[in-house]
C-alpha positions in Angstrom: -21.4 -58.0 22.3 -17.7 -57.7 22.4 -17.2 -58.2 18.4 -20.2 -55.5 18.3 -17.6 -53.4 20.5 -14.8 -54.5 18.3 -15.8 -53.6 15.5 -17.1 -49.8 15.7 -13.8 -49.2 17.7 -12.0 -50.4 14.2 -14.4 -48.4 12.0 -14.1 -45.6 14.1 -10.4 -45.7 14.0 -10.6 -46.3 9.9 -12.9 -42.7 9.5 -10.7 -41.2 11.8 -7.4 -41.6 9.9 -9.1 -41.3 6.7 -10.0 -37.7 7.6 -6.2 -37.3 8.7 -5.0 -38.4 5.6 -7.8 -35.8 3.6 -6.6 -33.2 6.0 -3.2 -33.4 5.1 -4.1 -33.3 1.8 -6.0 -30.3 1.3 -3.1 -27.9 0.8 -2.4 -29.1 -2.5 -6.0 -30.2 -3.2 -6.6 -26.5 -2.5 -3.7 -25.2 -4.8 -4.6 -27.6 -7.9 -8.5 -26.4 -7.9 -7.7 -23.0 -7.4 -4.9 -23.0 -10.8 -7.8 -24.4 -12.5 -10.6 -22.4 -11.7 -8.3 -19.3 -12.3 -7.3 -20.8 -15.6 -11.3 -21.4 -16.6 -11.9 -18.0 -15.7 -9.1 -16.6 -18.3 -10.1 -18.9 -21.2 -13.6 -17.6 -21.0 -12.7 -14.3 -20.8 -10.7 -14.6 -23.3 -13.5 -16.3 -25.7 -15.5 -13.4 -24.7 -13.1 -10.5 -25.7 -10.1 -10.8 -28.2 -7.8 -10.0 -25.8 -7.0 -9.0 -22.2 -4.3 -7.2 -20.3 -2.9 -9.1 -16.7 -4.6 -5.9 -15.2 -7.7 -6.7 -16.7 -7.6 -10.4 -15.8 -6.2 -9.5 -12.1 -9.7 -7.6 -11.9 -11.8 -10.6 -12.7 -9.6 -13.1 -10.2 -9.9 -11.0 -7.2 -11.8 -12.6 -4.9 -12.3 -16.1 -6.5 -12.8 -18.6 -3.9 -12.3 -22.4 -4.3 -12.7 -25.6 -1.5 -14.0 -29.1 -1.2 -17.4 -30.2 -0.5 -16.1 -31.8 2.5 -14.3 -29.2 3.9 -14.8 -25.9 5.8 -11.8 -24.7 4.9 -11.8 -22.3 1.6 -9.2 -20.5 -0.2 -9.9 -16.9 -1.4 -7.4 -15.0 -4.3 -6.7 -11.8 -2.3 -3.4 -11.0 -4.7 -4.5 -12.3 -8.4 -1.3 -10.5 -9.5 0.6 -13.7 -8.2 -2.1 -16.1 -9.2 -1.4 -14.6 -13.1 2.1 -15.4 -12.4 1.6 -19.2 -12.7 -1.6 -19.4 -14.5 -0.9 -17.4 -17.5 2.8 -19.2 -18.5 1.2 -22.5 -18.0 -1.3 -21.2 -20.3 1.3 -20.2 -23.1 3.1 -23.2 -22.3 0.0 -25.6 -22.3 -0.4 -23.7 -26.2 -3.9 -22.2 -25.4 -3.2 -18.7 -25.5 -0.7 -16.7 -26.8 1.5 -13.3 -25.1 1.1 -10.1 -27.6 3.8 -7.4 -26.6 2.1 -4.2 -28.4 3.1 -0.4 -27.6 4.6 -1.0 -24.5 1.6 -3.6 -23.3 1.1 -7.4 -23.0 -1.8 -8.4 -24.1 -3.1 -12.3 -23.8 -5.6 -13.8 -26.4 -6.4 -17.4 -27.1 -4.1 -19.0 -29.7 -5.7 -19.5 -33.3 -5.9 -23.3 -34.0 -4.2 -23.7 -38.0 
């Protein structure tokens, strides 16, 4: 009876600092899921069309939500301006698409494999 006792007490205390641990966590969980969501979204836009403005790709981010299964806690794009302002350099950088300055305009399109 008292190992019975024991025990649960020890599992109980192993699920509760495991869901500490996730809960400190999900900051950066939520950060890393929503840079790649945003950055899924732009690729297939861009496969779609040639090419895209920031303006056009700031209309397609609004609103984009990313969380866990586990979690209750969600995080929604409300300025995609800001979210284009990491995405798309890691983008160029990363060599999947390329910046086009045209007539005053930037313009992204996916870079041509040679």
């Amino acid at each position: 009876m008292v190992i019975a006792v024991f025990l649960s007490a020890i599992a109980g205390a192993v699920v509760f600092l495991w869901g500490v641990r996730k809960e400190r966590e999900l900051p950066k969980i939520l950060s890393d899921q929503l840079v790649v969501k945003a950055s899924d979204v732009v690729l297939k836009t861009l496969k779609k069309q040639s090419e895209a403005t920031k303006k056009d790709l700031a209309g397609l981010l609004d609103g984009l939500v990313v969380g866990p299964f586990w979690s209750s806690r969600k995080l929604k794009i409300t300025d995609p301006e800001k979210v284009l302002d990491i995405v798309l350099p890691l983008l160029v950088e990363e060599g999947k698409i390329e910046e086009i300055r045209r007539s005053g305009n930037t313009f992204y399109r996916l870079k041509k494999k040679s």
